[in-house]
C-alpha positions as CSV (number, residue, x, y, z in Angstrom):
1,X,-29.4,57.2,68.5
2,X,-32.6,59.4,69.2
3,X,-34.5,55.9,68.6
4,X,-32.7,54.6,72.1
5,X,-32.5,57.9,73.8
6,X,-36.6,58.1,73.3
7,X,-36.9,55.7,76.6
8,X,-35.1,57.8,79.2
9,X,-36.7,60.5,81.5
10,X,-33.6,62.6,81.6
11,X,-35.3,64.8,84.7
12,X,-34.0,61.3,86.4
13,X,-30.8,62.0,85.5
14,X,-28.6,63.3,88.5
15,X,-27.4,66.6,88.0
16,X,-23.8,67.7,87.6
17,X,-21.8,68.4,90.2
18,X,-20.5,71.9,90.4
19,X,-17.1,71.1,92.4
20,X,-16.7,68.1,90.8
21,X,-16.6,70.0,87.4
22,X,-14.7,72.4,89.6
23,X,-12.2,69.9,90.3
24,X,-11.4,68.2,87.4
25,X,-11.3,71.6,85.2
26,X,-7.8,72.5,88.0
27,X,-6.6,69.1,88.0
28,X,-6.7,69.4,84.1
29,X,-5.1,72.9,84.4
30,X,-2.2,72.1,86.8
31,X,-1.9,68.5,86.9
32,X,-1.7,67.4,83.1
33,X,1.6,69.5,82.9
34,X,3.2,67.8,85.9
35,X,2.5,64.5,84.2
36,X,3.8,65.5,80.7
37,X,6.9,66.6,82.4
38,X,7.3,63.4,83.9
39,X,6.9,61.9,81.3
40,X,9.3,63.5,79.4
41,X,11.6,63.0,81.9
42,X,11.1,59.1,81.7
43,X,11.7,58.9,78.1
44,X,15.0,61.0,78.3
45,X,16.4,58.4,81.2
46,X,15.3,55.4,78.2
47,X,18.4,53.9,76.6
48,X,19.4,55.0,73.3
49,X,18.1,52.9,70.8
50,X,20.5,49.5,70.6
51,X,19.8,48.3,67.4
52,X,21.3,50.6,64.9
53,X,23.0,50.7,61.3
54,X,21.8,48.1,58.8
55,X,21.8,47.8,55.0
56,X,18.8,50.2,54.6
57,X,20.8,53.6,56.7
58,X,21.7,56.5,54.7
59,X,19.5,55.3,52.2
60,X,16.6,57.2,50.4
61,X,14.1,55.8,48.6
62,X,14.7,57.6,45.4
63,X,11.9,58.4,43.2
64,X,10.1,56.2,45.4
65,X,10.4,58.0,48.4
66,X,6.6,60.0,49.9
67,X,6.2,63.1,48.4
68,X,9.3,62.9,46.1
69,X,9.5,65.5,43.1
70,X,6.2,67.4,44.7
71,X,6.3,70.6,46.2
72,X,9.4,72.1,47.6
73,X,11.2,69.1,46.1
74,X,10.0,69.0,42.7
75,X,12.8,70.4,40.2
76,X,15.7,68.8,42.6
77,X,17.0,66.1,40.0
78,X,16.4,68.1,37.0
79,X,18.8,70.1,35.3
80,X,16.9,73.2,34.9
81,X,16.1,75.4,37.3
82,X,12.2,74.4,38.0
83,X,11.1,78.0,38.8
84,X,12.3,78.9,34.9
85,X,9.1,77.0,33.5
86,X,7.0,79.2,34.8
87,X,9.4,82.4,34.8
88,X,8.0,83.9,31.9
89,X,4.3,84.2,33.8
90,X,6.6,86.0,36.8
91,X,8.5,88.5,34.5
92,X,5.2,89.8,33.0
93,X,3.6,90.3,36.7
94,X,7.5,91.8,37.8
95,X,7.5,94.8,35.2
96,X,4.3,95.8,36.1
97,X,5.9,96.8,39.8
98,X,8.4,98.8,38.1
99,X,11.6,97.5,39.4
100,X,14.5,100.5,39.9
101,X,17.8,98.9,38.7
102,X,16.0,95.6,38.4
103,X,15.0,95.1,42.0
104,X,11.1,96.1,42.9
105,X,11.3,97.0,46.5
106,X,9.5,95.3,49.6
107,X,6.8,97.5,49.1
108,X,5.7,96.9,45.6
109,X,6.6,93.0,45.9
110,X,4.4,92.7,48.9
111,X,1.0,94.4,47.0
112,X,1.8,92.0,45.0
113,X,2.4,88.9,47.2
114,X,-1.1,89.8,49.1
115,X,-2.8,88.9,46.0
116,X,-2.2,85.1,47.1
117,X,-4.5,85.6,50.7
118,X,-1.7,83.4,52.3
119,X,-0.9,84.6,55.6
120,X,1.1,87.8,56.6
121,X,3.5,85.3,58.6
122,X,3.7,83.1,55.6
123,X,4.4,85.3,52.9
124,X,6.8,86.7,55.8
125,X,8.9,83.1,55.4
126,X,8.4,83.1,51.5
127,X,10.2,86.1,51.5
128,X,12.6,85.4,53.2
129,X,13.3,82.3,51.1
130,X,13.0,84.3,48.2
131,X,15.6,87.5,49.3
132,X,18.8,85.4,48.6
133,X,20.8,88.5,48.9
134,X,19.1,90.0,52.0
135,X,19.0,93.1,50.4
136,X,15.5,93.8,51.0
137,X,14.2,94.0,47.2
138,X,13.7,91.1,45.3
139,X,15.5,90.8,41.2
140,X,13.6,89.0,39.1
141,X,14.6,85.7,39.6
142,X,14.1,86.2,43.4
143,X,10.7,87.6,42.6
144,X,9.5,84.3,40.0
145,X,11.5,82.1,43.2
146,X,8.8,84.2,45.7
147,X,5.8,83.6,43.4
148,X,7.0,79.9,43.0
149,X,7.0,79.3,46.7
150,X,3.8,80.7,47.0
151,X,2.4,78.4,44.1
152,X,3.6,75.6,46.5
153,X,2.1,76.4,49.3
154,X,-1.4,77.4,48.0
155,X,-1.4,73.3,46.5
156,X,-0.7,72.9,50.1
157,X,2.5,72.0,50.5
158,X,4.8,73.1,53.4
159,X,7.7,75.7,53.2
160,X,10.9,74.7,53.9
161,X,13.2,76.1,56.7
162,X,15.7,76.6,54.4
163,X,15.8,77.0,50.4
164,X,17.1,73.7,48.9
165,X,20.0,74.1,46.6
166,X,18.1,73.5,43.6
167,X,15.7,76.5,44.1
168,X,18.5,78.8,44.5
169,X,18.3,81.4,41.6
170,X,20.8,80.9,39.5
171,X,22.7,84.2,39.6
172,X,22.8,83.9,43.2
173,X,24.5,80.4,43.2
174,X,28.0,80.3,44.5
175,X,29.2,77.3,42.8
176,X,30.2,78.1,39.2
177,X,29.4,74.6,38.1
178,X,25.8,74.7,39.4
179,X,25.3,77.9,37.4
180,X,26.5,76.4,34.2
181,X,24.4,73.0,34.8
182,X,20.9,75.0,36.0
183,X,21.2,78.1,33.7
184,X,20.4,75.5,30.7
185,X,17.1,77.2,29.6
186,X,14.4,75.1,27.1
187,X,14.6,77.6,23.7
């Protein structure tokens, strides 16, 4: 590219046009949202889609699927509860914030949590994920659940809005059956 550029005089070059630049920097600033808009509008006045059903709606792909059994999803079509595996790893970290009635408070947790250089606004998210009972301290399964979801996200996988079913601690489940099939722990 320097090669070609060798065999131009650039002082021949016109020079830039101050209210040209001038102009195309407000068109860009006023006019680009007019068009969006109007574009949006368009699409909203498009017929729904007329082709619809088939043998392949409501369908997943299974196993198959992008992305299935990594990150948030991993551990959904197992019988243990996935954050156990690593629970033990959790527990040791947990007793060192010296829970009162096994629950460390926001305080500790969040030393704690900062140790992962994630984001104040994410770890903000992960705990909220993680406080199932919205107490405002976090038990120990809510605390290996928090250091779980930040594992995921630091191999750079996204946060769900909410927490699947199958990370839900398994004291905090509602569903009796649930708690029987996802309390199995590996001796």
């Amino acid at each position: 590219m320097q090669e070609q550029l060798l065999h131009y005089d650039f002082s021949k070059f016109p020079s830039l046009k101050v209210k040209l630049i001038e102009s195309v920097d407000r068109m860009l600033s006023t006019k680009i949202s007019g068009l969006m808009n109007m574009i949006r509008e368009e699409e909203s006045k498009q017929p729904p889609q007329m082709v619809m059903g088939g043998a392949f709606e409501d369908s997943s792909d299974g196993p198959f699927g992008h992305g299935y059994g990594e990150g948030i999803s991993a551990g959904a079509d197992t019988e243990d509860w996935i954050v156990s595996r690593d629970k033990h790893r959790y527990d040791e970290i947990f007793y060192t914030l010296m829970p009162v009635n096994g629950k460390v408070t926001g305080i500790n947790a969040k030393k704690e949590m900062m140790n992962s250089r994630l984001p104040n606004t994410v770890l903000g998210k992960i705990w909220k994920l993680a406080d199932c009972d919205k107490d405002g301290m976090l038990d120990d399964e809510e605390f290996a659940l928090a250091q779980h979801l930040i594992k995921v996200k630091l191999e750079g996988f996204e946060l769900p809005t909410e927490l699947p079913i199958h990370l839900v601690p398994p004291s905090h489940r509602k569903n009796p059956t649930a708690d029987i099939l996802y309390n199995h722990q590996e001796d």
